[in-house]
C-alpha positions as CSV (number, residue, x, y, z in Angstrom):
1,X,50.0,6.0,-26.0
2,X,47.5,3.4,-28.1
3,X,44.1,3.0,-26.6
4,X,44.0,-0.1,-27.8
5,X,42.9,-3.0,-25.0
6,X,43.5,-6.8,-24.4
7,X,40.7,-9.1,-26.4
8,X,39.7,-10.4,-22.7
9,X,38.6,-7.0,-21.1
10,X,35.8,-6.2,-19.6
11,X,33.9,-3.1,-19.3
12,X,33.7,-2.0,-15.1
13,X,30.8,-3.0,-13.7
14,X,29.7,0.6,-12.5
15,X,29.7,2.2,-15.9
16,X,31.8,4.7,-17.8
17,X,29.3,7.4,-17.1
18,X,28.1,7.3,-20.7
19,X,24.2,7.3,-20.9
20,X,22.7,5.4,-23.4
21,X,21.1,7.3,-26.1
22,X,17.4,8.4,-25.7
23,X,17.1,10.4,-22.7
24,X,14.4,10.9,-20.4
25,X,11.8,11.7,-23.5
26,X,12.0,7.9,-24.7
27,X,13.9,6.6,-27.7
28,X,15.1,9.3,-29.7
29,X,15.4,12.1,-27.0
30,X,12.6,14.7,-26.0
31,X,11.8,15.1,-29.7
32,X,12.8,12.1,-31.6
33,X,10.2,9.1,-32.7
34,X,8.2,7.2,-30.8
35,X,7.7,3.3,-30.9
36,X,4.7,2.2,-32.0
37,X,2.7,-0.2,-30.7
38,X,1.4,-3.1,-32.8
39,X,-2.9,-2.2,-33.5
40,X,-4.5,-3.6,-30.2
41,X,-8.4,-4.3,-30.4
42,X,-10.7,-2.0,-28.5
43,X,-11.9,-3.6,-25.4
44,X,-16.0,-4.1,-25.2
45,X,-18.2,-4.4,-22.5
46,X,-19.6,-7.4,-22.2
47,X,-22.2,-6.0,-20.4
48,X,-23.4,-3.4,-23.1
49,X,-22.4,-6.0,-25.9
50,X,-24.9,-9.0,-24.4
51,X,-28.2,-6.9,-23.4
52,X,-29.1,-10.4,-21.3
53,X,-26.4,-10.6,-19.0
54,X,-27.1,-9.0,-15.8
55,X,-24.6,-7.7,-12.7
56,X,-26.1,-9.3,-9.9
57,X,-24.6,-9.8,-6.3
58,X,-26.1,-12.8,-5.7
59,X,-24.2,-14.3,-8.8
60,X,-20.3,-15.1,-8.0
61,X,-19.4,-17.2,-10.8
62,X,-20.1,-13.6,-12.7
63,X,-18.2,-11.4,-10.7
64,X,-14.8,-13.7,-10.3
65,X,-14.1,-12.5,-13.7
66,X,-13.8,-9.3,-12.2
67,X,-11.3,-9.8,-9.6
68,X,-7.6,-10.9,-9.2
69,X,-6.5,-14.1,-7.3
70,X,-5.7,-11.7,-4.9
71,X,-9.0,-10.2,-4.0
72,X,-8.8,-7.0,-6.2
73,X,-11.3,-5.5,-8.4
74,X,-10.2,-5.1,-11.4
75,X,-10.1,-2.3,-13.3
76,X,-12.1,-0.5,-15.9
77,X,-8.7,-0.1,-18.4
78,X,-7.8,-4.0,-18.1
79,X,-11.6,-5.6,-17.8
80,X,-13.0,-3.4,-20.6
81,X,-16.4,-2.6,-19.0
82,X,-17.7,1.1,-19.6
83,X,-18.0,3.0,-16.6
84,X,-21.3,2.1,-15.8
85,X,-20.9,-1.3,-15.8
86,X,-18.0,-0.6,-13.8
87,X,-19.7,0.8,-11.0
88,X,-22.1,-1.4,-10.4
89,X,-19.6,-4.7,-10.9
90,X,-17.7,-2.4,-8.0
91,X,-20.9,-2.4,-5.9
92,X,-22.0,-5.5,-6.5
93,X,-18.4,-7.6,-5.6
94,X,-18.7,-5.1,-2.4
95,X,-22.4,-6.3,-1.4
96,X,-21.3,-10.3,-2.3
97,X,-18.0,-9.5,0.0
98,X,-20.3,-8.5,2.7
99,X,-22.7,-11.4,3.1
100,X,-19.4,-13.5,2.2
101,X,-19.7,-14.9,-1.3
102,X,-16.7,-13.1,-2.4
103,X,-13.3,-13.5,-0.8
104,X,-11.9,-10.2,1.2
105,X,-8.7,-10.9,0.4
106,X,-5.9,-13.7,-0.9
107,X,-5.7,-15.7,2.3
108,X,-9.9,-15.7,2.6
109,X,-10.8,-17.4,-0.2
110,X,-13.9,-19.5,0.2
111,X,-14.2,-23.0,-1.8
């Protein structure tokens, strides 16, 4: 019997229970290479980079940067600040929050 198959067939949509190659290491299997990501530039603090800019509470239009549309605080990873910074950005969007500068949340936001 030829395994040979009509131009117009398709492959069934639930697989032939062949797994791609890779595996649960990534490309390559457990051991086999890596991609590599293209150079990305080290984040900065902008806080430690301009020695005049100050975290203040009191200032919104400072700490929007540092929040999502959504009302979250960004984090350290994505925002580049050193930890630090970070903590007192934190503490400062939680005091402007409080006396309602910030928004809580999404659905809060203040014009």
């Amino acid at each position: 019997m030829s395994d040979e198959r009509p131009s117009s067939y398709q492959r069934p949509a639930g697989g032939s229970g062949q797994r791609p190659a890779g595996g649960p290491g990534g490309p390559g299997g457990p051991g086999g290479p890596r991609k590599r990501r293209p150079f990305q530039r080290r984040k900065v603090c902008r806080f430690c980079a301009e020695k005049n800019l100050a975290i203040d509470y009191k200032e919104p239009r400072t700490l929007r940067f540092f929040i999502t549309e959504r009302g979250k605080i960004v984090p350290r990873r994505i925002s580049g600040n050193c930890a630090a910074h970070q903590r007192e950005i934190t503490e400062a969007i939680k005091r402007a929050r409080n006396i309602a500068l910030l928004p809580i949340a999404a659905n809060h936001a203040v014009s």
